[in-house]
N, CA and C of each residue as an Amber inpcrd file, in Angstrom:
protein
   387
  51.9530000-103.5390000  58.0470000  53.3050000-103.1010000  57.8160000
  53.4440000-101.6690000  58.3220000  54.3260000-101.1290000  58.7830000
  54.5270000 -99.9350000  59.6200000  55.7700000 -99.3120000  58.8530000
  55.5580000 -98.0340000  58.5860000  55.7970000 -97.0730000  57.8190000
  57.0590000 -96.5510000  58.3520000  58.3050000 -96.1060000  57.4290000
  59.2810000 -95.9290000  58.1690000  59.6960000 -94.7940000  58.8260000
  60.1880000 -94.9260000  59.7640000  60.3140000 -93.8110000  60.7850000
  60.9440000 -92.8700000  59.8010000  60.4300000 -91.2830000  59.9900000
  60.7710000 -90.3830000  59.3480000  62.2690000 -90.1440000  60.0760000
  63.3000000 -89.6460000  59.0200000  64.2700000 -89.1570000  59.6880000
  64.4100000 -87.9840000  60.1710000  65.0610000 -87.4020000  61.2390000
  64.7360000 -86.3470000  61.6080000  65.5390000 -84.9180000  60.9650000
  66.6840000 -85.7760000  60.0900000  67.1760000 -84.5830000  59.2670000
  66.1290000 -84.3950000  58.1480000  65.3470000 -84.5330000  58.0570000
  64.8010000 -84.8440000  56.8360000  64.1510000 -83.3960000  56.2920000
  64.3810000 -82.8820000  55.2110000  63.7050000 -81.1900000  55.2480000
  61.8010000 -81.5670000  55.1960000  61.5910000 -80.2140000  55.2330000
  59.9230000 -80.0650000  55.0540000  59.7130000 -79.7960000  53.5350000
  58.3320000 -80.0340000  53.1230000  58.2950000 -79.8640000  51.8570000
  57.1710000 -79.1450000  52.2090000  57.4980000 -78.0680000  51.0310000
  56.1940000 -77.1480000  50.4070000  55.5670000 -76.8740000  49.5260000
  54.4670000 -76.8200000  49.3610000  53.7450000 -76.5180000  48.0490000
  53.7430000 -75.3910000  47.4770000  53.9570000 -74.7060000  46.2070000
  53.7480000 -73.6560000  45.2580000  53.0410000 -73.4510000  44.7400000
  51.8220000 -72.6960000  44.6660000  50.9100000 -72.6120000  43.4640000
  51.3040000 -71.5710000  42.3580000  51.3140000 -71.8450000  41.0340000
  51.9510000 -70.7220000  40.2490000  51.0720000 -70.9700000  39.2640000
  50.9110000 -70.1160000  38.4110000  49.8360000 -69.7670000  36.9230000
  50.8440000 -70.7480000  35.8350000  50.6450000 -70.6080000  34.6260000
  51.0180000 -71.4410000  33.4780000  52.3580000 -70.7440000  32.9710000
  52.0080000 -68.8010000  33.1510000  53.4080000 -68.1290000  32.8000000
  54.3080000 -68.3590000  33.7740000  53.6800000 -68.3320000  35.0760000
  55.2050000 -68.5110000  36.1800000  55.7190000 -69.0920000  35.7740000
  55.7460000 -70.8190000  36.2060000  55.4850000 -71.6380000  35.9360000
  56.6470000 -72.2140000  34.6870000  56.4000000 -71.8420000  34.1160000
  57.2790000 -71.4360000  32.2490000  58.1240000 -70.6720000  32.5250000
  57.9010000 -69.3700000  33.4760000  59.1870000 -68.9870000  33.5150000
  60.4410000 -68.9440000  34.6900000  60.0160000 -69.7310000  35.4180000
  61.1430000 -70.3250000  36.1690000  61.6050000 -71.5240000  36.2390000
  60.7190000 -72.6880000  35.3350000  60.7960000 -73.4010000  34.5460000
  62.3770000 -73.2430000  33.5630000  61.5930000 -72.1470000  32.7100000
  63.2810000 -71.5310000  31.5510000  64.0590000 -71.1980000  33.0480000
  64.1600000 -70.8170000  33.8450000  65.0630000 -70.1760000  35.2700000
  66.2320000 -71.5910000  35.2880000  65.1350000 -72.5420000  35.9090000
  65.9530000 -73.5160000  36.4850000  66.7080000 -74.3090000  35.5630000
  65.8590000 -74.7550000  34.2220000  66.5450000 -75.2220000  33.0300000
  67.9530000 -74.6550000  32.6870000  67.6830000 -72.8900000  32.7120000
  69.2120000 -72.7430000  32.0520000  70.0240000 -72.4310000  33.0150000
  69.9110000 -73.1500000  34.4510000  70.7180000 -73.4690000  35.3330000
  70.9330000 -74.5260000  35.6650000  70.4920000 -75.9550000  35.5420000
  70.3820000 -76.9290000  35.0280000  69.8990000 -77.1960000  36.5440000
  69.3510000 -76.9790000  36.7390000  68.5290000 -77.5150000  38.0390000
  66.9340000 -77.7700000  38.0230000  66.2790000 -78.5810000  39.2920000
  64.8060000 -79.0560000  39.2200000  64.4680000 -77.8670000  39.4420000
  62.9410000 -77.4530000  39.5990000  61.9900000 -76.5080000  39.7090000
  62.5770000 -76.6230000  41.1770000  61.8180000 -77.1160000  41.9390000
  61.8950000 -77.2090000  43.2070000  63.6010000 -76.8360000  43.7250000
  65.0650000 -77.1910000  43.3840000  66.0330000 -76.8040000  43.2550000
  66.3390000 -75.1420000  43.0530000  65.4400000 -75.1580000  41.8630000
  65.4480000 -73.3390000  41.7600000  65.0480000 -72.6690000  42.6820000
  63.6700000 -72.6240000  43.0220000  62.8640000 -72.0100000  43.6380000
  63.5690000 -72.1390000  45.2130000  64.5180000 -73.1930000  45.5860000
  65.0340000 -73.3400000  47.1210000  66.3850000 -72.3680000  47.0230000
  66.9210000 -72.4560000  45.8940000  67.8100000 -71.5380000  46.1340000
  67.9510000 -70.2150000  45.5010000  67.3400000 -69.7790000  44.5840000
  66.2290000 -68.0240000  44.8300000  65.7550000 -67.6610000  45.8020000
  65.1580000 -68.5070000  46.5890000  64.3340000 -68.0820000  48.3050000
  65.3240000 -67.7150000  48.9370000  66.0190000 -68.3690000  49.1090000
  67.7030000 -68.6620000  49.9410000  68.5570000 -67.7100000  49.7870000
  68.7160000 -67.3660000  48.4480000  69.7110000 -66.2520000  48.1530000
  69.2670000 -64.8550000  48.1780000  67.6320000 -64.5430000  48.1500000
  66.8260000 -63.7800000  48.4020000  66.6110000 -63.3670000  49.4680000
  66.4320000 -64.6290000  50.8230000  66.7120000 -63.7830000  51.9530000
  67.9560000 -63.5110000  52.7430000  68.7170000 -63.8980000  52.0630000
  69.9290000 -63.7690000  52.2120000  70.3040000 -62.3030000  52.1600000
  69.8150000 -61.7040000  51.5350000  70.0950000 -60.1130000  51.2450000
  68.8350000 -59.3870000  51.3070000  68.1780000 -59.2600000  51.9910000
  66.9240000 -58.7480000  52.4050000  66.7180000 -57.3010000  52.0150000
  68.1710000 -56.4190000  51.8630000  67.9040000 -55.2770000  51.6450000
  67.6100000 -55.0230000  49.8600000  68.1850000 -55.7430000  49.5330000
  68.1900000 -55.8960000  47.6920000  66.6810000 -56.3980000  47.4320000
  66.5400000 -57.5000000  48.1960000  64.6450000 -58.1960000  47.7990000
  63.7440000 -56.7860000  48.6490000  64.1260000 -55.7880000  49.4460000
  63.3520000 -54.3970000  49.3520000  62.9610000 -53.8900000  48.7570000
  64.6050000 -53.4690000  47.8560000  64.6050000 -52.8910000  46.4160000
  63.8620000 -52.7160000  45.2190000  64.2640000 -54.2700000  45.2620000
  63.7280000 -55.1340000  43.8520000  62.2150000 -55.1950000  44.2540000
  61.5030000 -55.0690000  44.9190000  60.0850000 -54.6580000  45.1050000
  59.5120000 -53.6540000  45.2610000  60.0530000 -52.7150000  45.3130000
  59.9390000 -51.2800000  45.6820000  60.1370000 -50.7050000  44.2790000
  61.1840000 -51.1060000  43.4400000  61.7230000 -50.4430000  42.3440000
  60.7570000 -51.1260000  41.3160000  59.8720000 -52.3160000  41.4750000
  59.1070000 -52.9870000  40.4140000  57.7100000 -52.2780000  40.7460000
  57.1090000 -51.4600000  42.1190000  55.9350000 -51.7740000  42.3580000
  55.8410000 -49.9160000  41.6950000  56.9960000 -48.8780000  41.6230000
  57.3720000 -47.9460000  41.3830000  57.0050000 -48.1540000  39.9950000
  57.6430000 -48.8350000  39.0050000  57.5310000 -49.5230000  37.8050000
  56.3870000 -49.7270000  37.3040000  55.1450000 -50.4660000  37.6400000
  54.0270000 -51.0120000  37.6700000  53.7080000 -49.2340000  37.9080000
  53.5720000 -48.8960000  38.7100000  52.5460000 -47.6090000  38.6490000
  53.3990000 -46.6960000  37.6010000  54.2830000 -45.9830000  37.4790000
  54.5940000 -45.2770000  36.1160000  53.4760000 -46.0460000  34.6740000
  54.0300000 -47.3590000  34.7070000  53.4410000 -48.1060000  33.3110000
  51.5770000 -48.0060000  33.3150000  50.9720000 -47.8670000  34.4060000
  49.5040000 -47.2820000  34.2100000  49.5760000 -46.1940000  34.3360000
  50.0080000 -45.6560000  35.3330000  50.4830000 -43.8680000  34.3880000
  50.2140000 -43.1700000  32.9240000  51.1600000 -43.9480000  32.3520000
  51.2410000 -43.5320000  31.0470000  50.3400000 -44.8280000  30.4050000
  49.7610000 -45.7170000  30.3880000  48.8230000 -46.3220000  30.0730000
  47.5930000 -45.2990000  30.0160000  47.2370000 -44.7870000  30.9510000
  46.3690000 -43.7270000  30.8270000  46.1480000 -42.7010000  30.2690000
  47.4470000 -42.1680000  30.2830000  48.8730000 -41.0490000  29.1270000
  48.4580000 -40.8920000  27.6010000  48.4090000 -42.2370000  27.7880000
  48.5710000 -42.9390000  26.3270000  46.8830000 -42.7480000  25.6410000
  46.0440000 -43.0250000  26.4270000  44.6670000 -43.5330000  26.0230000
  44.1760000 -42.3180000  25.7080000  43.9990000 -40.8850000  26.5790000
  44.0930000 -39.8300000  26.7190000  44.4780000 -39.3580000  24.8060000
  45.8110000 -39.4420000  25.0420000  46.6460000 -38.6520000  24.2880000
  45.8870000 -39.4370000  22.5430000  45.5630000 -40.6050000  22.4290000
  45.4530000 -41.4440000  21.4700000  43.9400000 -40.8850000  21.4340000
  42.8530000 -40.5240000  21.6830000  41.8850000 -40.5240000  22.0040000
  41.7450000 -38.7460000  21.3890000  42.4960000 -38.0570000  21.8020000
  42.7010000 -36.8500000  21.1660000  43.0200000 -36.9440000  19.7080000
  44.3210000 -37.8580000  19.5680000  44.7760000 -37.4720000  17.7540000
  43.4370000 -38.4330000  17.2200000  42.5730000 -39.4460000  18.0660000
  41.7080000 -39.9670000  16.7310000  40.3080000 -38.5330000  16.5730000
  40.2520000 -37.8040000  17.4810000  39.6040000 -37.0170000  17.4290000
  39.8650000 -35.9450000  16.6120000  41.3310000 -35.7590000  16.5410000
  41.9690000 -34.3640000  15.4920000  41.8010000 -35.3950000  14.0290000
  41.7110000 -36.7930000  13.9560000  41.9130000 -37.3700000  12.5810000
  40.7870000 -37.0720000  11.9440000  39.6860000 -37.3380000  12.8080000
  37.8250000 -37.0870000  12.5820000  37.3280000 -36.0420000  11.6530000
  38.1830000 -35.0520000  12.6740000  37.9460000 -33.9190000  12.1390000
  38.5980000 -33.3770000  10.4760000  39.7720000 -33.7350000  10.3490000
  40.8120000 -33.6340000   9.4610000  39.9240000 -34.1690000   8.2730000
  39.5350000 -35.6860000   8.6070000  39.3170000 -36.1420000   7.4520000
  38.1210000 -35.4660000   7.1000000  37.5360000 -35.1250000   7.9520000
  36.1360000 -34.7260000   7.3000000  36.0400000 -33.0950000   6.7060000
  37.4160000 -32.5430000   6.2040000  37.5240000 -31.3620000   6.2230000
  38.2600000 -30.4030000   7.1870000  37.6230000 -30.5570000   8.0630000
  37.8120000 -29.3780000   9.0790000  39.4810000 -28.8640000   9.4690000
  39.8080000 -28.1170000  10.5430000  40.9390000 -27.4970000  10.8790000
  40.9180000 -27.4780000  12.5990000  42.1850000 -28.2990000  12.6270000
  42.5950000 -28.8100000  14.4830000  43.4740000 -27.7730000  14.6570000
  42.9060000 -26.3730000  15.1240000  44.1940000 -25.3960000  15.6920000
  45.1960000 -26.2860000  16.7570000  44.5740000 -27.2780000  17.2220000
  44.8160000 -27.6650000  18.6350000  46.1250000 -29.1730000  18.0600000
  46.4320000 -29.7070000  17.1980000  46.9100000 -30.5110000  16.5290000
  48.3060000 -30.5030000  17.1670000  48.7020000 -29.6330000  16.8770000
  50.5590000 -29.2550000  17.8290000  50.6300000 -29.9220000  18.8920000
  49.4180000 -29.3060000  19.5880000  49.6800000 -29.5920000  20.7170000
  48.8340000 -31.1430000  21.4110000  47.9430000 -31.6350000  20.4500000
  47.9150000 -32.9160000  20.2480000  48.8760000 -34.0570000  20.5040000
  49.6690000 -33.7540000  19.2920000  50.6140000 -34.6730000  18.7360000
  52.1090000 -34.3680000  19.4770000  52.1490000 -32.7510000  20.3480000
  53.1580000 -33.2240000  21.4850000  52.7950000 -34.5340000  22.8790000
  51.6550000 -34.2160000  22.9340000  50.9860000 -35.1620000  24.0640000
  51.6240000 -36.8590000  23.3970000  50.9550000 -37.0040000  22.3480000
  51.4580000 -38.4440000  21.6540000  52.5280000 -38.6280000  22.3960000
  53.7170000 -37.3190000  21.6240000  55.2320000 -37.8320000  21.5760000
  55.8920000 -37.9760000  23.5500000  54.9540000 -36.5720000  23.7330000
  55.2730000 -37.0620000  25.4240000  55.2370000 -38.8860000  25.8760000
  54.1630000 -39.3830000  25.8100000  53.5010000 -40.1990000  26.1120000
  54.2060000 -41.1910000  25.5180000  54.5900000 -41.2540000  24.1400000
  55.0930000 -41.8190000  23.8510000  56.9410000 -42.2000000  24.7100000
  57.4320000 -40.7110000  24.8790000  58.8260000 -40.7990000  25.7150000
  58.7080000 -41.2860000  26.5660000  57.8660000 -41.0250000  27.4750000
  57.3490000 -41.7090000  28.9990000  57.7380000 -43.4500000  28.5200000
  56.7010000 -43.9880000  28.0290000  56.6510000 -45.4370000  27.8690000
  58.5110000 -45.8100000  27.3370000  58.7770000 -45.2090000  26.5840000
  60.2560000 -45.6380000  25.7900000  61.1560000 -45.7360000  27.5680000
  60.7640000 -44.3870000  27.8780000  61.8070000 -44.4800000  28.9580000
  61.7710000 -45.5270000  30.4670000  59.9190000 -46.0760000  30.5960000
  60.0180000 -46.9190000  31.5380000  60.3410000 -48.3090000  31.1350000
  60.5820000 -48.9220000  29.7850000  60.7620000 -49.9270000  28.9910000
  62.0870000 -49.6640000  29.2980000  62.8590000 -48.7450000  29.0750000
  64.8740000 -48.4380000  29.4830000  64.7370000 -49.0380000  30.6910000
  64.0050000 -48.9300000  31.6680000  64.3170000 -48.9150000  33.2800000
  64.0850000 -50.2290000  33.3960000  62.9760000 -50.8130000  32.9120000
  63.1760000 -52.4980000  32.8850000  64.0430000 -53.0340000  32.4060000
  63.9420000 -52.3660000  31.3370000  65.3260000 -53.2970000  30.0140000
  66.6700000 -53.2580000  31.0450000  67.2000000 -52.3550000  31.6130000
  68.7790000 -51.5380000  32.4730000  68.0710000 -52.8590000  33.7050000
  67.2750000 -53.0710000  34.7200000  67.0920000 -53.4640000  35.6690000
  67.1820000 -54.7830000  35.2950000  66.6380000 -55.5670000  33.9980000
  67.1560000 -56.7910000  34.1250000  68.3300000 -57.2440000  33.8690000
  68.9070000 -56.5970000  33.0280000  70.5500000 -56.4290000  32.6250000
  71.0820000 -56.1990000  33.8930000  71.0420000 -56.0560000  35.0210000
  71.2870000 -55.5710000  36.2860000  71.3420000 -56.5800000  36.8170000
  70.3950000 -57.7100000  36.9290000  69.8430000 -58.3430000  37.5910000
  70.3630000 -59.6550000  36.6820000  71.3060000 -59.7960000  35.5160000
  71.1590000 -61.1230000  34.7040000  72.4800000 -61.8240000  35.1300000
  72.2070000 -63.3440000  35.5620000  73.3320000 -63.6900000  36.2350000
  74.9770000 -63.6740000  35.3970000
């Protein structure tokens, strides 16, 4: 038996490999657009290169993103690493002249993170259809 002639409108198909979170979350994407996976993902690509200067952006402004957030990941470890060191001391008696200026580092570190969490939080609100 001989196989039927492919049509020639016929599109190409491609494969995706994605992890379990992708996956899930374009999954929730296409669901609360009521479309297949494969449906989603053709017309995100589509509308994505459609505007090439925005999918710049939106990679440029996430990869910007990603380095601030180890930034202050580091910020953080630093700064946390100091007050358990002023606690050490505290509890065991002693006196942290240096404590002030400890626990500004925290609160720095702490603003940093609040404020790159705003820039995601504002960018997906930006970005929500």
């Amino acid at each position: 038996m001989r196989a039927r002639p492919r049509d020639k409108k016929q599109r190409r198909a491609h494969s995706v490999r994605l992890n379990p979170s992708e996956l899930a979350l374009i999954q929730g994407g296409a669901d609360a657009a009521g479309m297949s996976v494969a449906g989603f993902l053709a017309y995100s690509g589509l509308a994505m290169a459609r505007d090439r200067s925005r999918t710049a952006v939106a990679i440029a402004t996430e990869r910007d993103v990603l380095t601030e957030l180890f930034a202050m990941r580091r910020q953080l470890g630093w700064a946390g690493s100091n007050l358990n060191q002023a606690a050490k001391i505290l509890n065991s008696g002693g006196d942290v002249p240096q404590l002030t200026q400890v626990m500004a580092d925290v609160r720095r570190a702490a603003d940093a993170v609040r404020m790159a969490a705003d820039k995601v939080a504002n960018r997906q609100a930006d970005e929500a259809p």
